[in-house]
C-alpha positions, 0 to 999 in steps of 0.5 A: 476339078480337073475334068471340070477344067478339060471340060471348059470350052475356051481360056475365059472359062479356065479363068473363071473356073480358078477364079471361082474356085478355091485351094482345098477345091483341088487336090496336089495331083489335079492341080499339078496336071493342070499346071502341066498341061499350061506349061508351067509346071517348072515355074510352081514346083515347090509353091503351095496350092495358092500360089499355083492357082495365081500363077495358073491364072496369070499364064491363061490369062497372058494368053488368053490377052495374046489371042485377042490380040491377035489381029487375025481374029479381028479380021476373020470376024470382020470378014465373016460380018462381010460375008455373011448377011448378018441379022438387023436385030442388033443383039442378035447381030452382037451375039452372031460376031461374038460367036465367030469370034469364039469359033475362030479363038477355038479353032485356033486353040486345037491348031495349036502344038502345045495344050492350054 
């Protein structure tokens, strides 16, 4: 499991993948470089595998609301949609913003100092 959550391209899919995965899917040592890798080693010491799992899921998700949040994400994507003469095709359109939108998230997450 652990090459499959090194392998997800953004949190959304980290979310998913826990979600979609069960305690028996992860051995000990996958589980606790995972939860080393979030950060939050220190707050599962000691939990079962189950416990992990939730409290992985709410720091990726915590985080995950803290990047949409940010309102500098919004503005890039609003600039990109001023910038750049975007499709008439109102689904292609919707698909071009949401793909600056992870663009913009993803450059973020490798700018930043700590792995998430």
């Amino acid at each position: 499991m652990l090459r499959e959550f090194i392998k997800c391209n953004g949190l959304a899919e980290r979310i998913q993948l826990i979600d979609n995965s069960v305690p028996k899917d992860w051995d000990e040592a996958e589980l606790n470089t995972v939860c080393e890798i979030v950060g939050i080693a220190d707050k599962v010491e000691g939990m079962e595998a189950e416990e992990k799992l939730e409290v992985l899921r709410a720091a990726l998700t915590n985080k995950l609301d803290e990047t949409l949040d940010d309102t500098t994400t919004i503005k890039e994507i609003s600039k990109l949609s001023e910038e750049e003469v975007l499709p008439t095709d109102e689904e292609e359109k919707k698909d071009r913003l949401r793909q600056a939108a992870v663009a913009h998230i993803g450059e973020n997450y490798l700018n930043r100092d700590k792995l998430i």
